[in-house]
C-alpha positions as CSV (number, residue, x, y, z in Angstrom):
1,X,55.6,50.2,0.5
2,X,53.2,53.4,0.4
3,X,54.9,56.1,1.9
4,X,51.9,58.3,1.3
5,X,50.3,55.7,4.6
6,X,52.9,57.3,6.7
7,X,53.2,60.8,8.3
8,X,56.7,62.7,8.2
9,X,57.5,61.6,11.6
10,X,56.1,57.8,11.4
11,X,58.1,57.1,8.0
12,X,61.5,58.0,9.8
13,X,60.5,56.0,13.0
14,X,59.1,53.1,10.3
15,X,62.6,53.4,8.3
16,X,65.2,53.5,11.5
17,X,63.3,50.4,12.9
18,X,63.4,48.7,9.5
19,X,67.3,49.2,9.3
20,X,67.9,48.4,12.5
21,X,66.2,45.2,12.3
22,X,67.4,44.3,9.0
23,X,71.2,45.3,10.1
24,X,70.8,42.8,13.2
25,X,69.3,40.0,10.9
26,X,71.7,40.2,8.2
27,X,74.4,40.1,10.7
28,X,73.4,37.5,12.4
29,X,75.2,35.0,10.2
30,X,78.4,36.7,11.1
31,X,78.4,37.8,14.2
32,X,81.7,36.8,16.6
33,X,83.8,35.7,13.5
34,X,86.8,37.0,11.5
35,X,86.3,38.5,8.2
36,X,88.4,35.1,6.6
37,X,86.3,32.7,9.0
38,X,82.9,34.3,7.2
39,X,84.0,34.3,3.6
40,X,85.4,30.5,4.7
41,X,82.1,29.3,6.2
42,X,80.0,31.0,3.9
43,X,82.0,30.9,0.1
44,X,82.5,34.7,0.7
45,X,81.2,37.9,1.9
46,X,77.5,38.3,3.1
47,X,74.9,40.3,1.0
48,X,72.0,38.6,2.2
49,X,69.8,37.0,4.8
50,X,71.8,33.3,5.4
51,X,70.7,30.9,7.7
52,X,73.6,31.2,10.6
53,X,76.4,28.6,10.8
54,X,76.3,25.8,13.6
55,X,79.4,27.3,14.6
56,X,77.8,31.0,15.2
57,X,76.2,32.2,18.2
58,X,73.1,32.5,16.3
59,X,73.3,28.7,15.5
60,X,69.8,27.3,14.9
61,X,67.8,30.5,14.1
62,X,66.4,30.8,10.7
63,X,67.7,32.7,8.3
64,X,66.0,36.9,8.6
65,X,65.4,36.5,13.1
66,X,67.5,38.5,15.1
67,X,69.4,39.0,17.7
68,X,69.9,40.7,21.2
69,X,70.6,43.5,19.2
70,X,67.3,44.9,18.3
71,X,65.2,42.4,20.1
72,X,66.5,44.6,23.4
73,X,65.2,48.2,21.6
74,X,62.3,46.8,20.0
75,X,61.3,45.5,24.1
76,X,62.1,49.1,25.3
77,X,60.1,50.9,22.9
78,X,56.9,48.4,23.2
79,X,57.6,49.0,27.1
80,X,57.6,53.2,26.2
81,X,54.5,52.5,24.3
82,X,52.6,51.2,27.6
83,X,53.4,53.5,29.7
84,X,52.2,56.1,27.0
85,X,55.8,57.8,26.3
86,X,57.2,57.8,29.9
87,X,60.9,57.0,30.3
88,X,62.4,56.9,33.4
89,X,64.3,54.0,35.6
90,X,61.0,51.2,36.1
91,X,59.9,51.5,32.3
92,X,63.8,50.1,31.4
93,X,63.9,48.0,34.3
94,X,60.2,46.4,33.2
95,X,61.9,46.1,29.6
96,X,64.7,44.5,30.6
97,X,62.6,41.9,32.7
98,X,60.2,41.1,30.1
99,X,63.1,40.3,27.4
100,X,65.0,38.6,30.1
101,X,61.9,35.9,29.7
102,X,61.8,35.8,25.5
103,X,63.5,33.2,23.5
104,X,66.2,36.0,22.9
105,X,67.7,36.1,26.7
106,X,69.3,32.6,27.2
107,X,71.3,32.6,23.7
108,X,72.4,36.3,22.9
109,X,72.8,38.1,26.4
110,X,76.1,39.9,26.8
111,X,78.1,39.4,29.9
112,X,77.0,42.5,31.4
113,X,72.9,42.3,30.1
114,X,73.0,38.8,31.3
115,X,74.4,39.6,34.9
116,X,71.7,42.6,35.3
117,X,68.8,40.5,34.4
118,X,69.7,37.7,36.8
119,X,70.3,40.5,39.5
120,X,66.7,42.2,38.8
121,X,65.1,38.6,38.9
122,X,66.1,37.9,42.7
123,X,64.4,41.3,43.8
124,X,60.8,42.2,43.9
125,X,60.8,45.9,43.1
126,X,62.7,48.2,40.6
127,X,64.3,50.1,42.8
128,X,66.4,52.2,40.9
129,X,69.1,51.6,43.9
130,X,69.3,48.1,43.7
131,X,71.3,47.5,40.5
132,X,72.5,51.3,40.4
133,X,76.7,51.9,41.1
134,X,76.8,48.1,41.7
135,X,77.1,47.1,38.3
136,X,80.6,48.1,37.5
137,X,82.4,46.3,40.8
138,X,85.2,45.5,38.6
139,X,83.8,42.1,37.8
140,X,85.5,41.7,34.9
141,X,88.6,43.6,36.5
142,X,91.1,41.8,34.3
143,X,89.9,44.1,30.9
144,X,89.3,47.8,32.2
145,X,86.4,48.2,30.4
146,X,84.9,45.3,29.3
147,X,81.6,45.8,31.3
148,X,81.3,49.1,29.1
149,X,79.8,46.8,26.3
150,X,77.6,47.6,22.9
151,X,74.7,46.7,24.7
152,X,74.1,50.0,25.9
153,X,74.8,51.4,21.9
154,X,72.2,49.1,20.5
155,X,69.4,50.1,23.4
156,X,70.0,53.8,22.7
157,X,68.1,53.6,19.2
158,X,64.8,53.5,21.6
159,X,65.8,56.9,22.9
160,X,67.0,58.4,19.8
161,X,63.3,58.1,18.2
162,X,61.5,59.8,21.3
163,X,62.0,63.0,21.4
164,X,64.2,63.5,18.6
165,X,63.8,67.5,18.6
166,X,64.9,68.0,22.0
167,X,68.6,66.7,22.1
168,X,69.3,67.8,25.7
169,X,66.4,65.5,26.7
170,X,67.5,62.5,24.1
171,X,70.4,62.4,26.2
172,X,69.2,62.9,29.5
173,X,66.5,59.9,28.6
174,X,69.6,58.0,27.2
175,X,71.5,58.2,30.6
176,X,68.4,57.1,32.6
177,X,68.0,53.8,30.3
178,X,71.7,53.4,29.7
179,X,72.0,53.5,33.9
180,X,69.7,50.6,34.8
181,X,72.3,48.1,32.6
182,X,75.5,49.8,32.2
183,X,76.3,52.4,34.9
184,X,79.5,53.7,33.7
185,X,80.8,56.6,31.7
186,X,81.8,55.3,28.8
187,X,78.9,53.2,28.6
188,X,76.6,56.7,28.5
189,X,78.8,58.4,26.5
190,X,78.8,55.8,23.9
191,X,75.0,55.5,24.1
192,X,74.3,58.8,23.6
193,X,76.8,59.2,20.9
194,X,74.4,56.8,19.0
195,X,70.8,58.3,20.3
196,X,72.0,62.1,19.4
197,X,73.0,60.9,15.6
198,X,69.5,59.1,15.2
199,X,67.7,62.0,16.8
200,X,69.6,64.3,14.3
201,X,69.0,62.1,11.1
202,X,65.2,62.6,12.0
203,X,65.7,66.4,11.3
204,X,64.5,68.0,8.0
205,X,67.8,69.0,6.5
206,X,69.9,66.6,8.2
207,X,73.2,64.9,6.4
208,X,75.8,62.8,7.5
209,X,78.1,65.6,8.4
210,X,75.5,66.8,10.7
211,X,74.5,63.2,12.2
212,X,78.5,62.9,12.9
213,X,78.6,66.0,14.4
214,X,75.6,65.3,16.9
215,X,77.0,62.2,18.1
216,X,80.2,63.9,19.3
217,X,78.2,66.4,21.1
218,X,76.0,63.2,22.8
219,X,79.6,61.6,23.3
220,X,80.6,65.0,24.9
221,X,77.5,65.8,26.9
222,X,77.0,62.3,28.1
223,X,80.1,61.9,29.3
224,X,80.3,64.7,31.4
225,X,76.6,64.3,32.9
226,X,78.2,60.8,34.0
227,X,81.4,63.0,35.3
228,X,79.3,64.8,37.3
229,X,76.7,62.0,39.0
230,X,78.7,60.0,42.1
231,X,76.3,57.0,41.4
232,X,78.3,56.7,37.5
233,X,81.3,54.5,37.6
234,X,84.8,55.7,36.4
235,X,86.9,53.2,35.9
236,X,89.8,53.9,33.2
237,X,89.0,53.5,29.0
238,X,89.0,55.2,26.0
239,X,87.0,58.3,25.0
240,X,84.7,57.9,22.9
241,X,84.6,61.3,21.3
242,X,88.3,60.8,20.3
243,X,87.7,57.8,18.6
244,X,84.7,58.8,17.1
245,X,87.3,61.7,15.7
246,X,89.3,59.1,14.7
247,X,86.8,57.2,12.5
248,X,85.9,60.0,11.2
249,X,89.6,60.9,10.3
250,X,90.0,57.4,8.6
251,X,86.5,57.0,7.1
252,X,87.2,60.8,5.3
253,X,90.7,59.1,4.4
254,X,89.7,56.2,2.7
255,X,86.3,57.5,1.3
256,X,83.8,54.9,-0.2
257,X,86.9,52.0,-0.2
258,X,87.3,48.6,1.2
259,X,90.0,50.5,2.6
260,X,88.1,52.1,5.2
261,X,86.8,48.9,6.3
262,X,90.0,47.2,7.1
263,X,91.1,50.1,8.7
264,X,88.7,50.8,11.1
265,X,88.5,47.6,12.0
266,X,92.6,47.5,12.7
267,X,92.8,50.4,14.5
268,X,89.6,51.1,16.2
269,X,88.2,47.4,16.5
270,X,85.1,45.9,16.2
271,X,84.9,43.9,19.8
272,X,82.1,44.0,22.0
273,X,83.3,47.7,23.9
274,X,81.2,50.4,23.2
275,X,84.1,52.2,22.5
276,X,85.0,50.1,19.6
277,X,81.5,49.7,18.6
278,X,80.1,52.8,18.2
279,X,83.3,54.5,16.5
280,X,83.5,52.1,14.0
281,X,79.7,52.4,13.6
282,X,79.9,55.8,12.6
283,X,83.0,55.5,10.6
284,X,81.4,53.1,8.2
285,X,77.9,55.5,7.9
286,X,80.4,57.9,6.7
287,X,82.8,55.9,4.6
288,X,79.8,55.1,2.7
289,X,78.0,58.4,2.6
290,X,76.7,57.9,-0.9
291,X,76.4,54.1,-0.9
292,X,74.3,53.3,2.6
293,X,73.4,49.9,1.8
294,X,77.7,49.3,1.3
295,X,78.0,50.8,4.6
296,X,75.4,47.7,6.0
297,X,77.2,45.3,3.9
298,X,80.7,46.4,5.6
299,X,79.2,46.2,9.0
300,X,78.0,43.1,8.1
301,X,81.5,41.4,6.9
302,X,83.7,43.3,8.9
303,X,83.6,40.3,12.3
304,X,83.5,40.3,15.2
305,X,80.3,42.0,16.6
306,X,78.7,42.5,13.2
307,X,75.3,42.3,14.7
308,X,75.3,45.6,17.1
309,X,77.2,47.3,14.4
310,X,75.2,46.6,11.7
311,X,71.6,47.5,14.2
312,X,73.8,50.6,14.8
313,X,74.1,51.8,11.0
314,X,71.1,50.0,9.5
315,X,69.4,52.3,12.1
316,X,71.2,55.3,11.1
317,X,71.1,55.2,7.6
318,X,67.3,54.3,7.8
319,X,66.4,57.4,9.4
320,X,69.0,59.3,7.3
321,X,67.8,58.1,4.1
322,X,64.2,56.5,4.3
323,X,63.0,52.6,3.7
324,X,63.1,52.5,0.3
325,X,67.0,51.7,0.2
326,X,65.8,48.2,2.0
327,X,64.6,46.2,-0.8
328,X,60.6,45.0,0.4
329,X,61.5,41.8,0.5
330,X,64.0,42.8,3.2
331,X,61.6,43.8,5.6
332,X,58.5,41.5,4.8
333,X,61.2,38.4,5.8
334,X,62.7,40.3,9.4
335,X,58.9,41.0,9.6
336,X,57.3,37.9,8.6
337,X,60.7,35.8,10.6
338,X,60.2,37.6,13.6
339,X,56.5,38.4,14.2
340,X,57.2,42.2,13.7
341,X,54.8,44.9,13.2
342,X,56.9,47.7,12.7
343,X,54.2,49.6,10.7
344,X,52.0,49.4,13.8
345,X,55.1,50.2,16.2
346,X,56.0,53.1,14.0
347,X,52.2,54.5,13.9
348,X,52.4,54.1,18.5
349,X,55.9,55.9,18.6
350,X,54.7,58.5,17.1
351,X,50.9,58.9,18.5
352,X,53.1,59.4,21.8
């Protein structure tokens, strides 16, 4: 890879989307099982792209295709693309749609992804009403805030890219996309927890102490623009700036151990909540500050929902550090595997 064929701005869009996408497709060997389960099925931990189990939810893809994960952002941002730049309620709507109709929608939608696409589907317009305060009805009353999944987390990599300088309008463009799936608190908070740390990691000077820092001030901001709109659900769960603290707390802890792993893992989770998700996202970016690559391996092995955490750091650490920590074979097979042109997506993103 010639980073000389890239402009500032189009390398770090190029190298997020290439760690996102390689995150997702490593994981997808692992995703919904237990660290023993994976090292069981597979003869140990997972370094590299393995055709997925029978027993996965990924069963029958080849080995380097992903996931819901980034096949949901990479939809959103081809959608942005289109309508030159715009984001607002129709383009995420229109995104939604149009993956709701790939080979991706049927085997990998979430509970609460899967339920808005089938909604938009019976209607004829994108009225921003139709799906908007009806989504949280307490469908899945039972578990408080199950409808507040990582769906939301992995979408908000899209937002994070545009408009990376402004950070008061990364999260206002976060809420808008995060609204048309997931219309509750935690689910923006979490979101733009994620979209402010990629914005930051596009900065000049940026480090990981600053990219932590930015997404408790998205956690903060997004959860009080939520707060403060009647159409936002607010049913009870955890905050996801104190658990972000609390990665933080044990990633700082357990610095650049195994440690780290198992303990975020144990005490924040790995489940499909955004507010497991996105903590232990940004506990393993930092647990691994001077070893990124580890900190995709971890989200990798550590089970559960390896794929959105691993789309969630590879897409972190990719803008943080540049493509060149993915080996080119990496990204030729996610490319090649999946029909990607991320060069060309890159080059769009950042014409807009």
């Amino acid at each position: 890879m010639d980073e000389k064929a890239f402009s500032n701005r189009e390398y770090k869009i190029y190298s997020t989307l290439c760690g996102a996408s390689i995150g997702d497709a490593l994981a997808s060997s692992t995703d919904g099982k237990s660290r023993s389960e994976i090292m069981k099925i597979y003869g140990g931990l997972v370094h590299n792209f393995i055709k997925p189990d029978d027993d996965t939810a990924a069963r029958g893809r080849a080995l380097g295709q992903v996931t819901d994960a980034f096949s949901i952002p990479y939809y959103l941002l081809e959608e942005i693309i289109e309508n030159e730049g715009v984001i607002d309620n129709d383009v995420a709507v229109n995104a939604l749609i149009k993956w709701g109709k790939s080979e991706y929608f049927e085997q990998f939608a979430g509970m609460t992804t899967r339920k808005v696409v089938n909604l938009l589907n019976m209607r004829d317009s994108t009225d921003f009403w139709y799906t908007s305060g009806h989504l949280g009805n307490k469908l899945f009353k039972g578990h408080f805030y199950a409808l507040s999944s990582n769906g939301a987390a992995c979408k908000a990599i899209a937002t994070g890219i545009i408009n990376n300088e402004q950070i008061n309008d990364v999260i206002l463009n976060t809420k808008t996309i995060t609204m048309t799936s997931h219309d509750d608190r935690l689910s923006i908070s979490g979101a733009c927890a994620v979209a402010t740390a990629i914005a930051e990691a596009f900065q000049e000077q940026s480090t990981v102490f600053s990219v932590v820092q930015k997404s408790l001030y998205g956690a903060q901001k997004g959860y009080q623009l939520a707060l403060d709109d009647d159409m936002v659900n607010d049913y009870p769960g955890p905050s996801i700036y104190k658990r972000i603290k609390i990665a933080q707390q044990i990633a700082l802890k357990n610095y650049n151990s195994d440690v780290a792993v198992d303990e975020l893992r144990d005490i924040i989770g790995c489940g499909p909540e955004i507010a497991e998700t996105v903590p232990t996202a940004i506990g393993l970016v930092i647990a691994r500050k001077n070893n990124p690559i580890q900190a995709i391996f971890d989200a990798v092995n550590i089970g559960d929902e390896t794929c959105a955490i691993s789309t969630i750091v590879g897409a972190i650490i990719g803008a943080l550090h540049g493509a060149t920590i993915f080996s080119e074979e990496w990204i030729d097979i996610v490319e090649k595997q999946n029909d990607f042109r991320l060069e060309r997506l890159s080059k769009s993103l950042s014409n807009i």
